[in-house]
N, C-alpha and C positions, 0 to 999 in steps of 0.2 A: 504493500500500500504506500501512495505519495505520502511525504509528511504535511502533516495538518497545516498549516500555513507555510508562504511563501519565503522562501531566503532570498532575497534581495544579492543582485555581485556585489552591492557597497550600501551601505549606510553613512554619514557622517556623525560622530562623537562628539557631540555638544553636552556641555553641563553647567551647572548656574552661572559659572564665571565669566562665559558667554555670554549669555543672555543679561548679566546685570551689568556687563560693559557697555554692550547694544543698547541697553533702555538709559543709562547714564551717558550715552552719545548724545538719544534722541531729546534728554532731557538737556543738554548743553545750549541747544540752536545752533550746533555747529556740526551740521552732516557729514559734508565733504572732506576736500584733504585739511587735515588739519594737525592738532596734535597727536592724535593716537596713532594716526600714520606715522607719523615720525617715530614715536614709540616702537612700533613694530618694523620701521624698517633699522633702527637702533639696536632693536634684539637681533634680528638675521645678522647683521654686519659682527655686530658681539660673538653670536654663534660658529662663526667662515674667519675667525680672526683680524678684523677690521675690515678695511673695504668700506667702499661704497657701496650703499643699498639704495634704489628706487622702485617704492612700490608702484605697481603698475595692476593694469584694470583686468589683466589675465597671463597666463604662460605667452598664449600667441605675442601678445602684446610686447612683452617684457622680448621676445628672439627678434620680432618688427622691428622694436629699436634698436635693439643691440646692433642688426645689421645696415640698418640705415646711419646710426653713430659707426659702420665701418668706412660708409660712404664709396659703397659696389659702385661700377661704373658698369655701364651697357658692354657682356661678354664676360665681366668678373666671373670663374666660377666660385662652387663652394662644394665640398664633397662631404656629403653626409648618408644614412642609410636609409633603406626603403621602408622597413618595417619599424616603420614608425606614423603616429598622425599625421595627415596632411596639414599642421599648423609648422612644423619643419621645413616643412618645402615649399609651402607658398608666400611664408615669410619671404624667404631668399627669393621668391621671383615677384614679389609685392616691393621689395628693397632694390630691384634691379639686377638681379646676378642669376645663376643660372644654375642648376641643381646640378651635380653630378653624384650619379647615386655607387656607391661603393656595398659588398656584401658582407654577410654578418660570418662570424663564428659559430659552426652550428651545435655548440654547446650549452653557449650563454648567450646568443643572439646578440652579442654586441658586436660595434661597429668593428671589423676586421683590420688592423693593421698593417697586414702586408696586402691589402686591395686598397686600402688609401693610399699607398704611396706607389701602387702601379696608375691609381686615377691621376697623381697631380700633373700637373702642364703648367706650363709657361704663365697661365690665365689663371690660374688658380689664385685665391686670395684667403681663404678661412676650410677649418674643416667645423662641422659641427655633429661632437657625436653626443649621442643617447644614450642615456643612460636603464638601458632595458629594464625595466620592471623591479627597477633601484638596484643592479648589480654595477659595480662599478665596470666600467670600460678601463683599457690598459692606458691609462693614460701616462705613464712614461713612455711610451711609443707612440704615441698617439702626437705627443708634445718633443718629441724628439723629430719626427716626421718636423711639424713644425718650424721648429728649430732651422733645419738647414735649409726648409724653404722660403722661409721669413713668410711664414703663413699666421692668422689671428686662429685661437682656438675659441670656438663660443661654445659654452657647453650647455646641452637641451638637457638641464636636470629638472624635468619637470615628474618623472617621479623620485627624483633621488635626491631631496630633501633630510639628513640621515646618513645619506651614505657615507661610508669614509673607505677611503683610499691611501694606504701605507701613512695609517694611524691622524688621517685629515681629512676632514670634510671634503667631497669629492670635490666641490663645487669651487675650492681654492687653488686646486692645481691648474687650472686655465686659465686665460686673459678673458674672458666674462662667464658669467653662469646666468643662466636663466630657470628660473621657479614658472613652477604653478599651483594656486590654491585653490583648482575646483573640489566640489565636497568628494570626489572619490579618494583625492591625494591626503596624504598620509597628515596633514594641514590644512588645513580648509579657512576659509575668510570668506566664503559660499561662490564666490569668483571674484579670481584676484589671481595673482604673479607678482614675480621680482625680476629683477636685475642687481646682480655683484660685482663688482669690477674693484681693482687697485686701481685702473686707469684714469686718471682725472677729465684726462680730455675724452671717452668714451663716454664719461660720465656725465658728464657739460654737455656732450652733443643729445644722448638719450633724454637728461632732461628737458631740453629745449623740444625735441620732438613731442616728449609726452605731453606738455601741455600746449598747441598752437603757435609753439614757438619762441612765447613770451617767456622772459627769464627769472620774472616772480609771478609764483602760486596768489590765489586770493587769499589763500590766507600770510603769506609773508607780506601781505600789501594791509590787509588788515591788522596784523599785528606791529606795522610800522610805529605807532606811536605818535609820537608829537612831529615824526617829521611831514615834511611839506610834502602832499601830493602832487606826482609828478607823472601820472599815467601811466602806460606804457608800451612799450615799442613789440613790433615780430622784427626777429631774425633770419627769421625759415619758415616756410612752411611745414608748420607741424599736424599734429593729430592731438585725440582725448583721451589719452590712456590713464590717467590717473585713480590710482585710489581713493576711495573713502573712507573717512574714518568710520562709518557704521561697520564697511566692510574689516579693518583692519582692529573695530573692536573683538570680533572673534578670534581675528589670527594670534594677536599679541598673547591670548591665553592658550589657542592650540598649541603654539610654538611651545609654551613652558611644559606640555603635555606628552611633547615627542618622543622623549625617550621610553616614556610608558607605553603608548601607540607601540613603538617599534619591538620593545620588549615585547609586546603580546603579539603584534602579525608575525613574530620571529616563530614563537613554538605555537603558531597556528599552522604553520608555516611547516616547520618540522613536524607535526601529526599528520598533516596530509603526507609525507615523503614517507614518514612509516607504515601509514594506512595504503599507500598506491603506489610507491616507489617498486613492487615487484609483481605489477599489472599489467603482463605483457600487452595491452592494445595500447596503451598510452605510453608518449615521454615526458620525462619530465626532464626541461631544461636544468646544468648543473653547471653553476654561477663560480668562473673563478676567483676563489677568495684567499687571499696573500697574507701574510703579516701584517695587521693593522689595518686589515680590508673588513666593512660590515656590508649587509645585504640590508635594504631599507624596508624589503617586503613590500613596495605599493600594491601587487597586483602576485598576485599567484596562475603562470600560464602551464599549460599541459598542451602538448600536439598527440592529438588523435588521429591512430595510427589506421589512413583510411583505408590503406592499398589492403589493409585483411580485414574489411567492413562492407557490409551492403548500401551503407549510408554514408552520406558526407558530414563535414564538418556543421555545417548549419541547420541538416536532421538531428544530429545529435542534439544542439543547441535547443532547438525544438521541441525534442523529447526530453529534455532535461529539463524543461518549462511547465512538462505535463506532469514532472515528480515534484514540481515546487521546488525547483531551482532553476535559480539566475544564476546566468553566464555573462561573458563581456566579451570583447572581440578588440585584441590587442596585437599586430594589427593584419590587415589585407595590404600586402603591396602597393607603395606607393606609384610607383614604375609604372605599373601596369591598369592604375586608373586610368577614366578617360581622356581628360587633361593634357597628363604627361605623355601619355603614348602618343596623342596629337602633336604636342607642341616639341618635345624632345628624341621622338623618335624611338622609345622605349620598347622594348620587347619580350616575349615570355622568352627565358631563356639569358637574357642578360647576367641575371644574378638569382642561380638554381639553388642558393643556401637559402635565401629569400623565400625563395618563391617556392619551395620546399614548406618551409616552416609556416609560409603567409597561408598554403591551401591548408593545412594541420591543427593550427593554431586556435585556441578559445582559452578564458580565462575564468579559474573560479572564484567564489563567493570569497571574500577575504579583508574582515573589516575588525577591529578591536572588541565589537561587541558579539562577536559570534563564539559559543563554545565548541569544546570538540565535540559533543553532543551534533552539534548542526555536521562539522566536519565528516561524522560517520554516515549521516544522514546522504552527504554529498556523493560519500563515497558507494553506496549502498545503491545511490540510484545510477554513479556511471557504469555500478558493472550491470545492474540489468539492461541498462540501455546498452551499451557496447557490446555485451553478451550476447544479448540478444539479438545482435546484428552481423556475428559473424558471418564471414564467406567459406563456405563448405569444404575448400582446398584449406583453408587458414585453422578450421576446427580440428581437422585431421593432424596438421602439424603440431599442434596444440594437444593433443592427445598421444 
């Protein structure tokens, strides 16, 4: 039998201290960016060992700038991965420069270093990798790559808030990081992002994007004091990406909450690897983790081993919906959208770890408030479904 109510892939972990920030925002008269932004972008920076922090209105938001404070020119490329959100790659071709897509590791699905440094050319200008499902990417190779090509690293940490990489926040070993604070991520501000950077002038140019261009917020013009109002000017044509402080009253308390967050997705994390880890229809990706390396746990994926299954990856999906379990879909091939296959000439076939892993791929339920109670439940219903779907030649092997 399905279990009695649904499991949701995510919930957000909210408790009073949220909510009595939120209602002490609205009770202020001051909505927008103001103090508690700052507050909150003061913790991050604190957390990633100084730097600059700017909150911004989402992850896309926070990579938009980054790459427009790189200032791509028409041909710039940038080499990042496929299996990842199309907010990766439309950034770069919203900022002017041109995706070039490199393939993953097919153990931990992170960005391949020796396929970034067969992608770079002449044109190249940035890489940006991902941080899969909060496992750190090699980013001494990654930044060595860099190094001799005089390339910017932007790092899409938008689930790897958490992560640390040879005993550091992942998010400090590049020349920017970018967050995201939708409710699925390990952080939530209910939608929101960041930008980190040491670079001052990344940082001057990001901010001037994120708000129209002008170089004081309404609230640094508000909070001017006795001096003489003097207007003020655009520099650039910018955009609205700014934070609010409503928004950034939840984050400044999610933030103090992270370690516990990550504590618990950790051996949620671990009960599913013991509960399924020796399930031959499934893999499970296996994160490599170094000396001073953590796993942040945003998302829990398993590829569904379809070639010995009558069903595809999004029947499974399907039928895991009819047991009272949500799935998430992390991700489909970038490449191989409409889009890119149009505009960049992409093809099946370009990058087979990808696209290997993009037809396989689904994500389970995996949030703080879940017990293992729910975990067995999850597990319970992938083997009937997957069991129940074997291919007749697959069952005989299997026996």
């Amino acid at each position: 039998m399905p279990r009695s109510s649904f499991l949701p892939f995510s919930l957000p972990t909210l408790g009073p201290e949220e909510i009595d920030e939120a209602v002490s925002v609205l009770r202020s008269g001051w909505i927008t960016t103001g103090p508690v932004t700052a507050r909150f972008e003061q913790a991050i920076s604190d957390r990633l060992g100084g730097g600059i922090t700017l909150a911004v209105s989402s992850g896309t938001a926070a990579l938009h700038l980054s790459l427009l404070a790189l200032g791509l020119r028409k041909g710039d490329e940038v080499i990042c991965p496929s299996l990842t959100w199309p907010a990766t790659t439309n950034t770069i071709v919203l900022a002017g420069g041109k995706p070039v897509f490199a393939d993953v590791r097919p153990d931990d699905l992170n960005l391949d270093p020796e396929d970034v440094a067969r992608k770079v050319t002449r044109r190249t200008r940035a890489i940006v990798p991902v941080h899969f499902a909060g496992a750190p990417c090699d980013m001494k190779a990654l930044l060595a790559i860099a190094r001799r090509k005089r390339l910017t690293v932007i790092q899409d940490a938008a689930h790897a808030l958490g992560t640390r990489y040879g005993g550091r926040e992942v998010g400090a070993w590049g020349h920017v990081a970018c967050y995201s604070f939708h409710p699925t991520k390990n952080v939530t501000s209910a939608e929101g992002g960041a930008i980190w950077t040491k670079n001052a002038r990344v940082a001057g140019a990001a901010k001037l994007y994120r708000f129209h261009g002008v170089r004081t917020s309404a609230w640094e013009r508000a909070r001017g004091g006795g001096k003489r109002a003097r207007g003020y000017d655009v520099e650039l044509p910018g955009l609205k990406y700014n934070l609010t402080d409503l928004h950034a009253a939840l984050g400044v308390h999610q933030l103090e909450k992270l370690e516990g967050f990550i504590r618990t997705r950790a051996r949620l994390a671990e009960a599913y690897v013991k509960r399924l880890g020796a399930f031959d229809l499934l893999e499970i990706p296996q994160p490599r983790l170094g000396p001073g390396d953590r796993h942040a746990w945003h998302i829990f994926p398993v590829l569904v081993r379809s070639e010995r299954l009558t069903i595809d990856r999004f029947e499974v999906m399907e039928r895991l919906k009819h047991e009272n379990i949500g799935t998430g879909l992390h991700f489909l091939p970038v490449h191989l959208t409409r889009y890119y296959r149009k505009s960049l000439g992409a093809r099946r076939g370009d990058l087979p770890v990808t696209e290997r892993a993009g037809a396989r791929i689904l994500s389970l339920p995996l949030f703080p408030r879940m017990t293992e109670r729910d975990i067995e439940d999850v597990a319970v219903a992938l083997e009937k479904v997957l069991g129940g779907a074997v291919r007749p030649s697959a069952a005989r092997r299997r026996s």
